[in-house]
Every structure is written in structure tokens, then in C-alpha cells.
C-alpha positions as CSV (number, residue, x, y, z in Angstrom):
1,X,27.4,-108.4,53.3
2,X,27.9,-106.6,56.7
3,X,27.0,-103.0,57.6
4,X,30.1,-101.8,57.0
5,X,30.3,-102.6,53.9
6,X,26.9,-101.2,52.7
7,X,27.8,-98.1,54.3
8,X,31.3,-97.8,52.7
9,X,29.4,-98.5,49.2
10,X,26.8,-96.2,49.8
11,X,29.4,-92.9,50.8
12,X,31.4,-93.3,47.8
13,X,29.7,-91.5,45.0
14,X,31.6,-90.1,41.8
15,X,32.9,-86.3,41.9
16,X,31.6,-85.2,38.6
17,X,28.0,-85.9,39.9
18,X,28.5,-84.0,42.9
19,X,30.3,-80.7,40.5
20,X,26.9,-80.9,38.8
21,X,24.8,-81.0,41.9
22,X,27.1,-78.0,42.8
23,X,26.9,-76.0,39.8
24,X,23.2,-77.0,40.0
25,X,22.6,-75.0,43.3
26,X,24.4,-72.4,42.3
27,X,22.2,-71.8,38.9
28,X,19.0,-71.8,40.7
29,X,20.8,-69.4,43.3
30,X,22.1,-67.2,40.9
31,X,18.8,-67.2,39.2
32,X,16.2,-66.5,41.8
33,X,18.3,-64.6,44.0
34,X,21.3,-62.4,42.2
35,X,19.8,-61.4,39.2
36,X,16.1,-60.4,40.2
37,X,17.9,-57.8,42.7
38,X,20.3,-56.6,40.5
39,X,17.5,-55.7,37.9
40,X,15.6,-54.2,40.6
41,X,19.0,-51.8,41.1
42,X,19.0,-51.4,37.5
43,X,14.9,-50.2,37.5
44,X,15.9,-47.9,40.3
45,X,19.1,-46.1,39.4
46,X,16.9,-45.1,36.0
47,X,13.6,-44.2,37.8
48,X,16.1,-42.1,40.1
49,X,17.9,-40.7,37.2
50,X,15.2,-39.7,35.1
51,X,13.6,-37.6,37.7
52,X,11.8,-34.4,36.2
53,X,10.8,-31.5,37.6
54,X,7.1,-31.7,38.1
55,X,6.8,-35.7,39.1
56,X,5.3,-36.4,42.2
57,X,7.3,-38.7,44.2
58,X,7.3,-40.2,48.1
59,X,10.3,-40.4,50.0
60,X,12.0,-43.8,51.3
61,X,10.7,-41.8,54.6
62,X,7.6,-41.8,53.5
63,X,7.4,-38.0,52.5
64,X,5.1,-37.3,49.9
65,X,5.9,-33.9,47.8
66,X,6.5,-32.3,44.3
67,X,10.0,-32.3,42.9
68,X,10.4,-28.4,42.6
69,X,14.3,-28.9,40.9
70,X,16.6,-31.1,40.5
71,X,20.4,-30.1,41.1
72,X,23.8,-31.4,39.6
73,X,24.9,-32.6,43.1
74,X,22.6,-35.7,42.9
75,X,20.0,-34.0,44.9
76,X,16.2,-32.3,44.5
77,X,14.5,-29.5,45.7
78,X,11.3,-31.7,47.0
79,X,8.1,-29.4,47.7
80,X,6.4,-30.8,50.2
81,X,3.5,-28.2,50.7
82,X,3.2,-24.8,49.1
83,X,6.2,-22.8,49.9
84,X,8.3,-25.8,52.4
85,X,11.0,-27.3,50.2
86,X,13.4,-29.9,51.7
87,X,16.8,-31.1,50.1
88,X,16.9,-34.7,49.8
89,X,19.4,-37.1,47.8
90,X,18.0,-38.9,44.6
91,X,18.6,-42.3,46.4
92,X,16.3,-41.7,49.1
93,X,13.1,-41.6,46.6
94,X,10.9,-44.7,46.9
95,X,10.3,-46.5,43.0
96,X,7.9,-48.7,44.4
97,X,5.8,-45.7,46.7
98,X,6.5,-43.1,43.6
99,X,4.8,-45.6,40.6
100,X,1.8,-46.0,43.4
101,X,1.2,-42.3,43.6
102,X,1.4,-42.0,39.9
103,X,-0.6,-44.9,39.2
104,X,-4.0,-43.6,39.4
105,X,-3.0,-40.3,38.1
106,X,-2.1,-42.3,35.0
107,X,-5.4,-44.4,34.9
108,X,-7.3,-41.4,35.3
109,X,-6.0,-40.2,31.8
């Protein structure tokens, strides 16, 4: 046997195996990539929704205040010392900052 024709044996390989090495990748794609980050958007969009007056909350920004209302526009009235209020859009409030600030609050209980 020369070279040439181990090579040309070794390149052909059969087409379903290489669908399911396909499909493979995109399975462990789908699963450790997509999904996680949509559930993440899920988790958000509720935390964001379920906004009360009352709950402390930090800002994307970093802004730390007191939501003082919450209006039908998709945006707060965010008190951020006695008597400052700022007007902010839902989406800018942090999940992952706002369950920090809360979580000793929570534990203190």
C-alpha cells in the first residue's frame, strides 16, 4: 500500500456519522450555552416585574435606593436618599446586586 492510498482511505468516512457528530455539538451547545441564558432572561423579566413598592434594589449603575412607586410606563420612582427620587426603567435594576442587598436582610429574620 502507498501513501496515497492510506490517505484516501482514511478521508472517506460515512455521512451519518458525521450528522451525529453535528447534531452532537449542537446539543451540548444548545445545552450549556442557549438555555442557561434564556432562563437567566426568564428569572429577570419576573424579578423585574414583580417589583413592589418598598423593596430595596441597586441599579445596573450601581445605585442603591428604595423603590418609592412603581408606574404603568415600565418605570419606578427609585428613592435614593430621603427626599431625591430618580426615574429609572424596570430593566435597568440589577437581579443579581438586588438578591445581594436583600440577602442578609432576609437572614437576619
Amino acid at each position: 500500500m502507498t501513501n496515497a492510498m492510506i490517505l484516501l482511505q482514511a478521508g472517506s468516512q460515512n455521512p451519518t456519522s458525521m450528522m451525529f457528530i453535528l447534531g452532537a455539538m449542537i446539543l451540548v451547545f444548545w445545552l450549556f450555552m442557549i438555555r442557561p441564558q434564556a432562563k437567566k432572561a426568564k428569572q429577570a423579566k419576573e424579578f423585574q416585574q414583580n417589583l413592589q413598592k418598598g423593596a430595596k434594589v441597586v441599579t445596573i449603575a450601581g445605585i442603591h435606593g428604595t423603590i418609592n412607586k412603581v408606574n404603568e410606563d415600565n418605570t419606578i420612582m427609585l428613592e435614593t436618599s430621603p427626599g431625591s427620587y430618580m426615574k429609572i426603567e424596570k430593566s435597568a435594576i440589577s437581579i443579581e446586586w438586588s438578591q445581594a442587598l436583600n440577602k442578609p436582610a432576609e437572614a437576619a429574620k
